[in-house]
C-alpha positions in Angstrom: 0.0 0.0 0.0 1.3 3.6 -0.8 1.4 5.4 2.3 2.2 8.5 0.6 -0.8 8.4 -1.7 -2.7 12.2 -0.8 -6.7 10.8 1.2 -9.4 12.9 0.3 -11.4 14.5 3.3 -13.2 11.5 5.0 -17.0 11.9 5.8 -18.9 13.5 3.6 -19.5 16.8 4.8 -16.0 17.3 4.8 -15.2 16.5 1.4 -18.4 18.7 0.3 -17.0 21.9 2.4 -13.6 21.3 0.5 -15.7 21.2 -3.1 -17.8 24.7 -2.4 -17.2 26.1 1.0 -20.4 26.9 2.9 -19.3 30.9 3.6 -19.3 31.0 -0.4 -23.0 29.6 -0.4 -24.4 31.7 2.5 -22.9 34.5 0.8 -24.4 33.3 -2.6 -27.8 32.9 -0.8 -28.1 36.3 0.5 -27.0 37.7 -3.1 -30.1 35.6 -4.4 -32.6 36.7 -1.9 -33.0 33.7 0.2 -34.0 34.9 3.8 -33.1 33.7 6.6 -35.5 31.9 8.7 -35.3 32.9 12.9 -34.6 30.4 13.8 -33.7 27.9 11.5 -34.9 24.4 11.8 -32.3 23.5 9.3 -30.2 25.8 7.7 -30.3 26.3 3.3 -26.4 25.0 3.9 -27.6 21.6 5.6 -30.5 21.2 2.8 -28.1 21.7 0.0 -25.6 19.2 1.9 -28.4 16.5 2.4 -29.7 16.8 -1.0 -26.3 16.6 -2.7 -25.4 13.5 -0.6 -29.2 11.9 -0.6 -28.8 11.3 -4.5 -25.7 9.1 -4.0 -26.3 7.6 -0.4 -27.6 4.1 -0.1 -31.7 3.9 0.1 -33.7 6.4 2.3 -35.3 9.4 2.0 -34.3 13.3 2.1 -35.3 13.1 5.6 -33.4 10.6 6.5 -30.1 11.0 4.9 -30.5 14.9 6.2 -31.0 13.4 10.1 -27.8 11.1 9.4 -25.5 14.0 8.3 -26.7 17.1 11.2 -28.6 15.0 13.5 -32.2 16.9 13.1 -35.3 15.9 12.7 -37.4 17.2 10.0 -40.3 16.1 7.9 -39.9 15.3 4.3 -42.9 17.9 3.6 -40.9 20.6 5.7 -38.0 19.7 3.7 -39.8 20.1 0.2 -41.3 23.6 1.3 -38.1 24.9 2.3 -36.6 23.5 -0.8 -39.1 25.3 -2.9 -37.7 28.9 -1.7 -34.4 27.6 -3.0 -33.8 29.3 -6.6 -32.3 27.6 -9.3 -29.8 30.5 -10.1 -28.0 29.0 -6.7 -27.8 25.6 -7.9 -26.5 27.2 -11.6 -23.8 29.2 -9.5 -22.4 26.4 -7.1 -21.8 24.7 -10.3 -20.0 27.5 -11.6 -17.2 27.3 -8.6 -17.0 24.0 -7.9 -16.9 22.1 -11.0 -13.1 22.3 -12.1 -10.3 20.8 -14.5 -8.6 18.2 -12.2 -6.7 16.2 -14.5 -2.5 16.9 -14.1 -0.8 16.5 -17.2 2.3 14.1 -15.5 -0.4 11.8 -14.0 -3.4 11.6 -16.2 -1.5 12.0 -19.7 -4.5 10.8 -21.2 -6.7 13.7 -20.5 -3.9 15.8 -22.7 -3.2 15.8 -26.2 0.0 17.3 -27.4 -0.1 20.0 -24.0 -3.8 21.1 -24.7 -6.6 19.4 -21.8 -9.3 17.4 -23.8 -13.2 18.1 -22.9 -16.3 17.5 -24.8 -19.5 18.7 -24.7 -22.8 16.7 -25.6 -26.7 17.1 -24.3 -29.1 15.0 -22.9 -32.3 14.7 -21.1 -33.6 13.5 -17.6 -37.4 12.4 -17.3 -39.7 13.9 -14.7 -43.1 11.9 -13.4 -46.5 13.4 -15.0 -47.1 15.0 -11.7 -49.6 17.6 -11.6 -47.1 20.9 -10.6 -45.0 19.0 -13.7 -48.2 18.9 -16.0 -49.1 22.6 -15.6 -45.5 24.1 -15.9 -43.9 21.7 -19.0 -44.6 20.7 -22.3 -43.9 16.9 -23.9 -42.2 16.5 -26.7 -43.6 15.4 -29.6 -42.5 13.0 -31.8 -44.1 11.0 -34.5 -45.5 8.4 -32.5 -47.4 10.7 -30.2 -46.3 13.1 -27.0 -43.5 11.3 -25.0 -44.3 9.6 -21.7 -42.9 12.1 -19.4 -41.8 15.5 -19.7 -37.8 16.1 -20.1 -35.4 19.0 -18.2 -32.2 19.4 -20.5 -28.5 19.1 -19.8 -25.9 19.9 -21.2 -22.7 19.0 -19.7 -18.6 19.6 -20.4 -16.6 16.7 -19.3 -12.9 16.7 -19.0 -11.6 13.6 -20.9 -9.9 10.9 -18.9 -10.9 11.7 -15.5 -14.8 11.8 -16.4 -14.7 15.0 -14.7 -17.4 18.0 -15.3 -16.3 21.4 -16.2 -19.6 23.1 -16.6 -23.2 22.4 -16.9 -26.1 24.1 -17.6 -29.9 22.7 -17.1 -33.1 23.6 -18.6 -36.7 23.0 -17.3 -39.1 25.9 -19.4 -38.1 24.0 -22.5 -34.9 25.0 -24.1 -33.6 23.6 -26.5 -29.5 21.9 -26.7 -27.8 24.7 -28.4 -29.1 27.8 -25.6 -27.8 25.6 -22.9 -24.4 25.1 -25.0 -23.6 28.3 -25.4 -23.9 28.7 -21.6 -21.7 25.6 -21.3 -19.1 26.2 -24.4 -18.4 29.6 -22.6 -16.8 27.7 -19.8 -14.3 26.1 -21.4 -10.5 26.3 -19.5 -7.5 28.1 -21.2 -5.2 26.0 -23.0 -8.4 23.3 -24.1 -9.5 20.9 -26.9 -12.7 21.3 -27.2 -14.7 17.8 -28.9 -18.1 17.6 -30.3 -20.1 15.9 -32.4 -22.1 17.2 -35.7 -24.6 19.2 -33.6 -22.0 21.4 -33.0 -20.9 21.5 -36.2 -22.0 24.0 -37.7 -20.6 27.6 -38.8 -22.8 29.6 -36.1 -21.1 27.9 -33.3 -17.9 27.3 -34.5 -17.0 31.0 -35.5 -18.4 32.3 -32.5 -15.9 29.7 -30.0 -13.6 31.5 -28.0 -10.3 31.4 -29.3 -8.2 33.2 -26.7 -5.3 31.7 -24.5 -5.3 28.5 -26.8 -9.0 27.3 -26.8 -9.0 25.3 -29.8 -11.7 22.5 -31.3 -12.6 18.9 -33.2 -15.9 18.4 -34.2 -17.5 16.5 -36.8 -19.0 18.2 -39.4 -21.9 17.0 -42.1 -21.2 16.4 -45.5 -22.9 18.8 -47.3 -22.2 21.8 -45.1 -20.0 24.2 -47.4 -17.3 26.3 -46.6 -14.6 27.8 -49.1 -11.4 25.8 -49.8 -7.9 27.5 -49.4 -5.2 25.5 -49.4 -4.2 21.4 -49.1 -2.0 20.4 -47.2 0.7 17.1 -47.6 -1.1 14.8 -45.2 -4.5 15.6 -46.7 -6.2 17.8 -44.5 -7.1 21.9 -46.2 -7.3 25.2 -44.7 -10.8 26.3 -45.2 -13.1 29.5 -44.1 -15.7 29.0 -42.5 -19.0 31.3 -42.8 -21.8 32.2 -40.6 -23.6 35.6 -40.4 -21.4 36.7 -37.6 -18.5 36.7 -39.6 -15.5 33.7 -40.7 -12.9 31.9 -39.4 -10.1 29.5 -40.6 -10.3 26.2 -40.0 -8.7 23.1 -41.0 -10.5 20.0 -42.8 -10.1 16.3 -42.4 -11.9 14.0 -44.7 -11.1 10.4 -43.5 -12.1 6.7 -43.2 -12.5 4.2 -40.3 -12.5 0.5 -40.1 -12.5 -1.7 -37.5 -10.0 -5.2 -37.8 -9.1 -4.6 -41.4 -13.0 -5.6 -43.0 -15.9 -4.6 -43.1 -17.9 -1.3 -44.6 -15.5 1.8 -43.6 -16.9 4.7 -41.9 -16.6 8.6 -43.6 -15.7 11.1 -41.4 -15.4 14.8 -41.7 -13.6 17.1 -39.4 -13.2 20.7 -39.1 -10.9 21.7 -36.4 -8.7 25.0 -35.5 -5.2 23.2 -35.1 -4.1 24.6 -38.3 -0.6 23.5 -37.8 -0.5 20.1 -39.9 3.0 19.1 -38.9 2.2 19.6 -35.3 -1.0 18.2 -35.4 -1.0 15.3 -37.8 -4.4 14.3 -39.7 -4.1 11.0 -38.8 -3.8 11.6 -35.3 -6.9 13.9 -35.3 -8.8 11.5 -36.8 -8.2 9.0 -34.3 -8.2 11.1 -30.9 -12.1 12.0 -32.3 -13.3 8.8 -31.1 -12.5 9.6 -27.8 -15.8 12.1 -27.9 -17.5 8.6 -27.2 -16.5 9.5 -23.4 -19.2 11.5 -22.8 -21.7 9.0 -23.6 -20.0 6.7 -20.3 -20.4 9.8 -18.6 -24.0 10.1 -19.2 -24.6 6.7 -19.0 -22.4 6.6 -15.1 -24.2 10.0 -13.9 -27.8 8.6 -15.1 -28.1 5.2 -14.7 -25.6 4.1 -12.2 -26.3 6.6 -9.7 -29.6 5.8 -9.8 -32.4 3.1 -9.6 -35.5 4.6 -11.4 -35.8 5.5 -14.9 -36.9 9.2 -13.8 -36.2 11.6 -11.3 -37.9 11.4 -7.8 -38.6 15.3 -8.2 -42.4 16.2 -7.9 -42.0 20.1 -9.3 -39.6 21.4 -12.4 -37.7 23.7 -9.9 -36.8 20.2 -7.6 -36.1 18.4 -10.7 -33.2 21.3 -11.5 -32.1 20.8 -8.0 -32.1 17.0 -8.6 -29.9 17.0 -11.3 -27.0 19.7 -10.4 -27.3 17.6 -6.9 -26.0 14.4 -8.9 -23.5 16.5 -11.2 -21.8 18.3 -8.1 -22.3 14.5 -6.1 -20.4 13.3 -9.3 -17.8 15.5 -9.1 -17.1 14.4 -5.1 -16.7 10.9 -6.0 -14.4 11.9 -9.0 -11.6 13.1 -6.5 -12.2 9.1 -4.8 -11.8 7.7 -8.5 -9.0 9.8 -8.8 -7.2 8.6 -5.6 -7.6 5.4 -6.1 -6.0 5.0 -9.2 -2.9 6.4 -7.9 -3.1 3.9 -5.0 -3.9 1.3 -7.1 -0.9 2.7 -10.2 -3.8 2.5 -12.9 -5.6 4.6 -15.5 -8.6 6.7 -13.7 -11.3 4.9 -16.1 -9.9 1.5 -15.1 -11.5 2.5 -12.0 -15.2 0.9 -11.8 -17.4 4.0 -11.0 -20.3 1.6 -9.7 -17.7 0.1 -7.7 -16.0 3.6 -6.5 -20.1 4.3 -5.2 -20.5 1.5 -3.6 -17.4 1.5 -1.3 -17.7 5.2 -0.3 -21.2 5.2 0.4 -20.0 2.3 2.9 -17.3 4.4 3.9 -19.1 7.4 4.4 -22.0 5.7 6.5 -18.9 3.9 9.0 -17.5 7.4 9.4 -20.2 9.7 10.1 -21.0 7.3 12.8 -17.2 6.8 14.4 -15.5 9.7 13.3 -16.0 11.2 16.6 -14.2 7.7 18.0 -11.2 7.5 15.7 -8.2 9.9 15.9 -7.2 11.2 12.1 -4.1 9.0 12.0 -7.1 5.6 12.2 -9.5 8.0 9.8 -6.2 8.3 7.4 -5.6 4.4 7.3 -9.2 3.7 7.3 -9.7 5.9 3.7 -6.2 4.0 2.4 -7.3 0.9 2.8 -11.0 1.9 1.1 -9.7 3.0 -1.7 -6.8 0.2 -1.8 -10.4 -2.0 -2.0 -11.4 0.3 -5.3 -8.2 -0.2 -7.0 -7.9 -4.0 -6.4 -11.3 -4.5 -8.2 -9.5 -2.2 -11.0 -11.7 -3.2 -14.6 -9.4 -4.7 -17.5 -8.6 -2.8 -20.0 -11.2 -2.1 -23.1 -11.4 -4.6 -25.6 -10.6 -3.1 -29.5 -14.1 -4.0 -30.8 -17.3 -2.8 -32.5 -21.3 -3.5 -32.7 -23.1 -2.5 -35.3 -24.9 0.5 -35.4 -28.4 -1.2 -36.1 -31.7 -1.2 -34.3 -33.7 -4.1 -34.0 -36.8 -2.4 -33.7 -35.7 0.5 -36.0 -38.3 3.7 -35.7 -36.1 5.8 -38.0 -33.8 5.1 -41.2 -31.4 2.7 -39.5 -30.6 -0.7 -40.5 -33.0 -3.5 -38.5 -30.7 -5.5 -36.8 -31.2 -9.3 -37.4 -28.2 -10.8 -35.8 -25.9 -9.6 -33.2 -22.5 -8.9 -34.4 -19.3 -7.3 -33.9 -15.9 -6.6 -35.3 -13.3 -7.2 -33.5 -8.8 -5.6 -33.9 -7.8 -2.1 -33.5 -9.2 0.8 -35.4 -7.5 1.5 -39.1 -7.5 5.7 -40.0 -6.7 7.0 -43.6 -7.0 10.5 -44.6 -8.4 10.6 -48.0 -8.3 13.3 -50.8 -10.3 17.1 -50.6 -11.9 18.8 -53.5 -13.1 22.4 -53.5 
């Protein structure tokens, strides 16, 4: 065991303090107009603490997970009222300061490429029960079967590659669509970045209006018939282009290439437009393949929405909960990040070797032993006890990814794919080839 591996705070209100500090969110309370109750059953700071930690914590109500961590007794109903005074702008502004890059270039070289941090940014939606505060307040989507089932409150999340970790997020309830909330998000995005995204975000409006000071630069994927005014090709096959869009142009650089998975097999186009115009530096090929890396985001989702979770929807009753609910699980996410983290150093292995539902499950144990003998062990035993926890994480460590493929078929297709009939897969490392670019 490495003794000198750094242990994160211990219980959990501990480790939340050391995230967003509680002066910061009595101060950001007051600036929002919460008042003060005299005096306070529980305190906005203890609510925000219990709800952050009741989405993650082992089963039990808000009530009940808010008794374990300050020792009060309080209704659920109580809870919900007060909860209802709590404005979403305070949720939207802890998230703000507390979600951070946290990936170090000499131990997570896989959340760099070539000096510049790698993020991405995708949407997706969270369903809400047909309640009748939900009814009222939100519109279904439509689609050509009919209204969805349940109402949806947007996301849209940037997630620092190789650590899992979120950068920024912004939520919607009143109906917005992905690209408001992305500009919201993109905005966020650190100094010295790559920036990934797919073909949503491909488009001249949001590219030319990026940030592109102090070395923000971007990959996305681009359509095929989106046009844009060839300049110059380069040896390794990829152009300067200019790209258009009514608030002006930009230069960009093109990639047209092809991927195939164990050497057979139909080949995949793909187009890229990125503003690493420096070919030599930045190598076409190597663009080509560090785009599949975007696929990330789609663990993220898939850990932050399904693992942390039991039900399909959100236990939220009202649209301004159901905000609340959701930055609750991305700033929860962002605790058990800095556990994931920690445990791969103990355990010398990549951070996404790390099982996440594994990480969860240990430190919800870990948190429930401590907040009831931390008062009985001395921080030297607290210290060892958190070593040896997250010694446990890195021994169940997951093997590394297999180099394989399923194919993108449906079988029950609703749309223009392909119906699946039998389940296959390709299996062999990914082939890239740059092909040729016409004006």
């Amino acid at each position: 065991m490495r003794n000198k591996t750094a242990v994160p705070v211990a219980t959990f209100k501990a480790r939340f303090e050391a995230l967003i500090s509680w002066s910061f969110i009595y101060t950001l309370l007051r600036r929002c107009g919460v008042r003060r109750r005299c005096p306070p059953r529980i305190t906005p700071v203890e609510l925000i603490q219990g709800l952050v930690f009741h989405v993650i914590a082992d089963a039990g109500t808000l009530a009940q997970h808010v008794k374990q961590l300050t020792g009060k007794t309080i209704t659920d109903g109580a809870l919900a009222q007060r909860r209802a005074l709590l404005p979403a702008a305070v949720f939207e502004r802890m998230m703000e300061v507390a979600l951070q890059p946290k990936a170090d270039p000499h131990q997570h070289p896989d959340a760099f490429y070539a000096g510049l941090r790698l993020c991405t940014v995708d949407g997706s939606q969270f369903s809400i029960t047909n309640t009748p505060q939900v009814k009222k307040q939100m519109r279904k989507a439509r689609s050509r079967r009919g209204r969805a089932a349940f109402p949806k409150v947007g996301a849209v999340v940037m997630v620092e590659l190789g650590l899992h970790n979120p950068l920024a997020a912004a939520l919607g309830a009143a109906g917005e669509s992905e690209m408001v909330l992305a500009q919201r998000v993109i905005a966020a995005q650190p100094p010295k970045s790559l920036l990934l995204g797919d073909r949503y975000y491909g488009v001249g409006k949001v590219l030319v209006g990026l940030p592109a000071q102090d070395q923000r630069h971007f990959l996305v994927r681009v359509k095929q018939n989106l046009t844009r005014r060839l300049l110059e090709v380069y040896p390794d096959g990829s152009a300067l282009v200019e790209i258009r869009s009514d608030e002006g142009t930009r230069l960009a650089r093109e990639i047209l290439g092809r991927v195939q998975r164990g050497g057979r097999g139909a080949a995949t186009t793909v187009r890229l437009w990125t503003s690493l115009l420096d070919w030599r530096q930045y190598p076409a090929t190597e663009l080509l393949a560090l785009y599949a890396r975007r696929w990330e985001q789609e663990l993220f989702y898939k850990e932050l929405k399904v693992d942390t979770r039991s039900t399909p929807f959100l236990q939220s009753h009202t649209p301004l909960s159901a905000v609340q609910e959701i930055a609750a699980l991305i700033l929860a996410y962002a605790v058990l990040v800095d556990y994931r983290v920690e445990a791969a150093a103990a355990g010398d292995v990549g951070v996404l070797r790390i099982s996440f539902m594994k990480t969860l499950a240990v430190v919800q144990g870990l948190w429930q032993f401590l907040e009831l003998s931390a008062d009985l062990l001395t921080p030297a035993q607290i210290g060892l006890v958190v070593r040896r926890a997250l010694r446990q994480i890195a021994d169940m460590a997951i093997p590394k990814r297999r180099a394989r493929s399923c194919p993108r078929a449906l079988r029950q297709p609703v749309s223009s794919w392909p119906r699946l009939r039998k389940n296959t897969y390709r299996k062999g490392p990914a082939q890239y080839s740059v092909g040729h670019i016409y004006a």
